[in-house]
N, C-alpha and C positions, 0 to 999 in steps of 0.2 A: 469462641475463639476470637481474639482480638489480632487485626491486619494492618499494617503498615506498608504501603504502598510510597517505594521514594521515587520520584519522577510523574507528573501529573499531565502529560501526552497523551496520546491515543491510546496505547497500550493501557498506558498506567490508570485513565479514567474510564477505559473498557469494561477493565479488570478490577478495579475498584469496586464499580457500578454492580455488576454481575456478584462480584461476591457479597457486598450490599444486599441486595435481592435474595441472596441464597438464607441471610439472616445473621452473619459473620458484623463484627463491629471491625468497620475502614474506617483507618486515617488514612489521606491520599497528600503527599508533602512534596512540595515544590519551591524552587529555590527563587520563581519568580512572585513577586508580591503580587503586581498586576495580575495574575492569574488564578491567584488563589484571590483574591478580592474579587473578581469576575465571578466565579466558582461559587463563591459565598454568597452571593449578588444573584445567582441563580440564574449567571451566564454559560452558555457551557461555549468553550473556546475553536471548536472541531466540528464542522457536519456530520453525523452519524445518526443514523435513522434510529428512531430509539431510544437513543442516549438523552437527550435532553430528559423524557417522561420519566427513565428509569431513575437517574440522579435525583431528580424530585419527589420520585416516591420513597428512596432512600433517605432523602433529610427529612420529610417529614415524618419518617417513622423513628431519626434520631440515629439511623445505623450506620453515616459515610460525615465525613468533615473533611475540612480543608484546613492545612494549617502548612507556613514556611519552619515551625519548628519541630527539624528533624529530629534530636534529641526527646522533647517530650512525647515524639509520634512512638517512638523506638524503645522508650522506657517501658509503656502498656505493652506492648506488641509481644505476641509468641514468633509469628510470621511475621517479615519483612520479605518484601517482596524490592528488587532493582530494576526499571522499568526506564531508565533514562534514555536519552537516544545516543547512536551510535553511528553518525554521521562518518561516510566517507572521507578521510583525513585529505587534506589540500595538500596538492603536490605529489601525494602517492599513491592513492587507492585506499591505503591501509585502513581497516577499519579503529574508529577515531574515540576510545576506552577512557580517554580524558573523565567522562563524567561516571561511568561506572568504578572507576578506581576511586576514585574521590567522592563518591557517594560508599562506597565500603569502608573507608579511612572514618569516614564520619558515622557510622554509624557502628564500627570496631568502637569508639571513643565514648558514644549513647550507651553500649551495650556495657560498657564497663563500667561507667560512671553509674548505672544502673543496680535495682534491687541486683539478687544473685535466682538464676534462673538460666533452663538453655534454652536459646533463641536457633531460629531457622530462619536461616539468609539464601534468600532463592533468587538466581540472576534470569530475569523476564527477557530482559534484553537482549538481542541480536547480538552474536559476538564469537571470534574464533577459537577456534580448538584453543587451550587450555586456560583461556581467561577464569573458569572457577576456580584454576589451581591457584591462580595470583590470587583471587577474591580471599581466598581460605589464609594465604602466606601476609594477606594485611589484616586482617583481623586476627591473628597469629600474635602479630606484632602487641596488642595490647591486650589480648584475652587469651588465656587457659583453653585448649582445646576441646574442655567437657565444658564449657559453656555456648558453643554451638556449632554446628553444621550448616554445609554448603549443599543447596540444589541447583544443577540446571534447568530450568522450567520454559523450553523459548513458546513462542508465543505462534498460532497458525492461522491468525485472523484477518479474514478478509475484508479489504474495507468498504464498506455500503452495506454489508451482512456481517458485521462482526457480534453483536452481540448473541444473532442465532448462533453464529461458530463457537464463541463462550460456552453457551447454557448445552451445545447440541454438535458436540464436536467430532470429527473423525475419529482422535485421537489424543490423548493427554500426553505429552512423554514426559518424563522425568527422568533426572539423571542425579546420584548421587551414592557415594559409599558408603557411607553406615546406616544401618537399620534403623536407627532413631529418626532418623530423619526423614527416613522410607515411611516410619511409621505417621510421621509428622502431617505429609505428603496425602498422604492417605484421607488422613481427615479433612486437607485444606479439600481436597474432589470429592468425597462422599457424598455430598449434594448430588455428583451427577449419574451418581450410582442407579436412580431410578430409568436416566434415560440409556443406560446400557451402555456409558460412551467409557471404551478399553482405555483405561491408563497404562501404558508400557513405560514398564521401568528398566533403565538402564544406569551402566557408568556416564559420569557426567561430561568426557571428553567425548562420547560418543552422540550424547542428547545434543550437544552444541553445533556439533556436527550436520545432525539429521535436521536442522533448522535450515543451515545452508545448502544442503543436498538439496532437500525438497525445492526451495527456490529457483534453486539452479537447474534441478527437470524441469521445473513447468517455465521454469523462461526457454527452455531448450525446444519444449513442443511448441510455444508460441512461433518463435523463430523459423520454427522447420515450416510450419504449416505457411506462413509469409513467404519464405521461398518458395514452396509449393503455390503459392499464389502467383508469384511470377513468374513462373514455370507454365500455367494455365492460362496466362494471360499469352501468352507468344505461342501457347498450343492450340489454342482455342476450346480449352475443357473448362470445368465446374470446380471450383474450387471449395465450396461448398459440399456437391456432391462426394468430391474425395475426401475431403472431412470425414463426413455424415460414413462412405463407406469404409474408412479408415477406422472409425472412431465406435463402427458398431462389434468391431475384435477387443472381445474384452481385454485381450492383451494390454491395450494402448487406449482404448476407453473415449470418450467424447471430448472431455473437457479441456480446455485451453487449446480447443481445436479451431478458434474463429480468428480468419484472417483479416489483418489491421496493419494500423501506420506503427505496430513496432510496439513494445511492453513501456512501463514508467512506473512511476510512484515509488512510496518509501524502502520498499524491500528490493524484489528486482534486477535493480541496477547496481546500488549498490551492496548489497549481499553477491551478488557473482563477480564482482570488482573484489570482493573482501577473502571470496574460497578460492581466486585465481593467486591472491595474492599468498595466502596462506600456504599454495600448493608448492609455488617457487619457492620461497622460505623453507620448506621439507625434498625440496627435492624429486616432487611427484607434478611437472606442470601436469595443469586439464586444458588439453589443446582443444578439447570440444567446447567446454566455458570459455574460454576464453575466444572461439569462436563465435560462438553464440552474440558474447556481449559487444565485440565488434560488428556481426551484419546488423543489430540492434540497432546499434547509435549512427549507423550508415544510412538504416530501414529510415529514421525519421526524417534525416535531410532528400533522402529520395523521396519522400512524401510530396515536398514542395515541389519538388522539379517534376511529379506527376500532374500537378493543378498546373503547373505553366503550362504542360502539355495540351490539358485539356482546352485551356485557354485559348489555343492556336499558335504558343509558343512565344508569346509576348505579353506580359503583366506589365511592364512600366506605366506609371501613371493611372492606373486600373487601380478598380475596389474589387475586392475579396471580403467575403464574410465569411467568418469561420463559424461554425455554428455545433458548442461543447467545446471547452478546454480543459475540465480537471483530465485527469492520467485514465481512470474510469467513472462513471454512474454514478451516484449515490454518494459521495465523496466533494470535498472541497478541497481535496490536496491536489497544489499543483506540482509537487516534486518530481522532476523529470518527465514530465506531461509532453507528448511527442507532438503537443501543440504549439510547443517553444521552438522546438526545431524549427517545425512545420512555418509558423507565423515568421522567425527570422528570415527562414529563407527564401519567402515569400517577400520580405520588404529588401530584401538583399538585392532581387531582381525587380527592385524598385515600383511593389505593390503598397496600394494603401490596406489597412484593416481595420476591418468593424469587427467585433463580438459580440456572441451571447454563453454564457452559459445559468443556469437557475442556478449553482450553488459557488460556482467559484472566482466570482468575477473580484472582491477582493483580495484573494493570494494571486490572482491572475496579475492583477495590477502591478505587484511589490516583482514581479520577473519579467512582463514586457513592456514596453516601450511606444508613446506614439501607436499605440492602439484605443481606437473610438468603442466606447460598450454601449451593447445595445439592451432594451428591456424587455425584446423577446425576439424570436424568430423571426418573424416579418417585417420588424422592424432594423434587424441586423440584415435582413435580404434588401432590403428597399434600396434603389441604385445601384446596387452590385453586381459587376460582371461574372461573377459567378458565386458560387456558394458551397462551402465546402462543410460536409459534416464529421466532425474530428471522434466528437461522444458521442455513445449510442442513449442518451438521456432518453428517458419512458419519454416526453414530450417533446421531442425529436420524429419520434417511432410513428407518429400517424399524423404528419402535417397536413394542412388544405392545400392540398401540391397547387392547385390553380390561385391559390391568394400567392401561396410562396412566386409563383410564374410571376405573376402580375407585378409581383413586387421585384423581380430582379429587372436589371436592364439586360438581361440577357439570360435564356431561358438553360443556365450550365449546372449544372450539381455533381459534387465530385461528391461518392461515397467513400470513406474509407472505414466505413464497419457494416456494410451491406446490407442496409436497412430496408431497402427500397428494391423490388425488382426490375429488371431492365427494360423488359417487354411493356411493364406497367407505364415505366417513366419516356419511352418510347411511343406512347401513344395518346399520353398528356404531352407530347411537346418538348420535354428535355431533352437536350442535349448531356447523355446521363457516362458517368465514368463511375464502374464499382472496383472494387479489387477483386482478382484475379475471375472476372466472369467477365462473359461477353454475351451481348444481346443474340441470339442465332438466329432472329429472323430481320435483324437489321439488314 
């Protein structure tokens, strides 16, 4: 089976890569030259653990390319996959279909202009309730309805472990109304048939759907458990502990039970900006989403005015090191990385900033300002009146607390992913701030 992949992002070189691997012939098409010349060049554009060796063991065997022409990717192709992004529209929330509709207009035009054959057009892309139906009503416009079908296929990958969630997933969902298609579907996942991972097939307004639900629970456990952090913090309980005992009820389960400065990154934010918005539009608001995504964006600016605290309540003219800024771990994206907040409003009250992070200090760059980058931990601690750790980066997770001492001008470390325990950093010396825990033998 031969794959077309339009949009060459995260997603789309994930998803290329993996089915690459599986033994599928990828074309991955992108409308940017610089990135498909990168790509060819045997750049890859994105941190992801992984990715780099898989993509190269794909073109060496001849099975993934890179090309900006969509038409000849689209003329070979059975599958076509829409992978474009779906950024948050300016000025409204609304999620921003510019490039999906116009990546289906174009490839309606390939498919026609093409031998005669029926094609399977699957929307990857994040996107609300009935965007397949539009995808289906433009290539409408220039093709015979027995020349192809429409899948919802969205996408559940995590980023720092995406390629595990590809090959070794919870769940596949698909969504789409005729059985050809169903059947199409079938064959694109048969690969994963070995590792037992359920594909659930549905209607395709329903799969679109279950992309943004899911987002919008697990940004909702994040949330809950941060308030339960400052709930612990003014009671003087474990925040952690209620976690841990919250999270051992299978009900409700562990995961996205760690309390922090607040959620970010590509999905998150704006996926529950896109199903609040979707919600008004039908007349069903989610006063809980919509909850959620405001103590969120509140969570991160309380971040900073946590470090002035700890500070003594005065940062003017003071250095700060922030130490980790992508959104999480394993990742170079800074999209809505609650370091932004955090860093603003940190120099708002008139701090200076140094950083580190290992992976993201060039998208860091293109969003803050009059920020010093440092080339590792110690060196971003050196002179700094405190020190603050934003990412829980593996090389974060076991510093030489006594180099790190030495190196600040002041022995402060503000936790906000709880790496560190209290009693510990309490007896090295720090003057230590975690979230929602307190030392009990201070």
């Amino acid at each position: 089976m031969k794959i077309a992949i339009v949009g060459a992002g995260y997603v789309g070189l994930v998803s290329g890569a993996c089915f690459a691997d599986f033994g599928f012939e990828v074309t991955c098409v992108d409308a940017n030259p610089d990135k498909i010349a990168a790509l060819e060049a045997g750049k890859v554009p994105i941190y992801e653990p992984g990715l780099a060796e898989l993509l190269d063991r794909s073109v060496r065997r001849g099975l993934i390319r890179f090309t900006s022409d969509l038409a000849g990717a689209v003329a070979g192709a059975e599958v076509i996959f829409i992978a474009v992004g779906t950024p948050s529209r300016r000025g409204d929330g609304y999620a921003d279909l510019t490039y999906v509709y116009s990546a289906a207009e174009e490839i309606g035009r390939a498919i026609g202009a093409s031998s005669e054959g029926h094609r399977t057009v699957v929307v990857k892309s994040t996107v609300p309730v009935g965007t397949g139906d539009e995808v289906e009503r433009i290539l409408s416009r220039t093709l015979s309805r027995e020349r192809f079908g429409v899948a919802s296929n969205p996408e559940f990958l995590r980023e720092g472990a995406a390629i595990e969630d590809f090959k070794r997933p919870d769940r596949v969902v698909v969504g789409t109304e005729d059985e050809r298609t169903r059947q199409t579907m079938a064959r694109v996942y048969r690969p994963l048939s070995l590792n037992q991972a359920p594909v659930f097939y549905t209607d395709r307004r329903s799969a679109e759907l279950t992309k943004y639900a899911a987002n919008a629970f697990l940004a909702t456990k994040i949330t809950f458990i941060n308030e339960m952090a400052d709930l612990c913090e003014a009671t003087g309980a474990n925040v952690q502990d209620v976690a841990r005992g919250i999270g051992l009820d299978r009900r409700i389960g562990p995961k996205f039970l760690n309390a922090g400065p607040g959620y970010g990154g590509s999905c998150f934010p704006k996926d529950t900006v896109a199903l609040i918005k979707t919600a008004q539009d039908h007349g069903t608001p989610t006063r809980i989403v919509e909850t959620v995504a405001s103590v969120n964006e509140q969570r991160k600016r309380a971040m900073a005015r946590k470090v002035v605290r700890a500070m003594g309540g005065e940062v003017r003219e003071r250095t700060v090191a922030i130490l980790g800024l992508t959104f999480k771990p394993n990742t170079d994206d800074m999209r809505d990385a609650p370091s932004i907040a955090i860093v603003r409003g940190l120099q708002d009250a008139g701090a200076r900033i140094v950083a580190f992070d290992p992976e993201g200090e060039a998208n860091a760059r293109d969003v803050m300002e009059n920020v010093r980058f440092a080339r590792d931990p110690y060196e971003c601690a050196r002179g700094a009146d405190a020190a603050v750790i934003v990412t829980e980066w593996d090389v974060l997770r076991a510093l030489d607390l006594d180099r790190l001492k030495a190196a600040l001008a002041r022995p402060v470390l503000v936790d906000l992913r709880n790496v560190y325990e209290p009693e510990v950093m309490r007896e090295r010396g720090f003057a230590y701030t975690p979230i929602g825990r307190v030392d009990p033998f201070a």
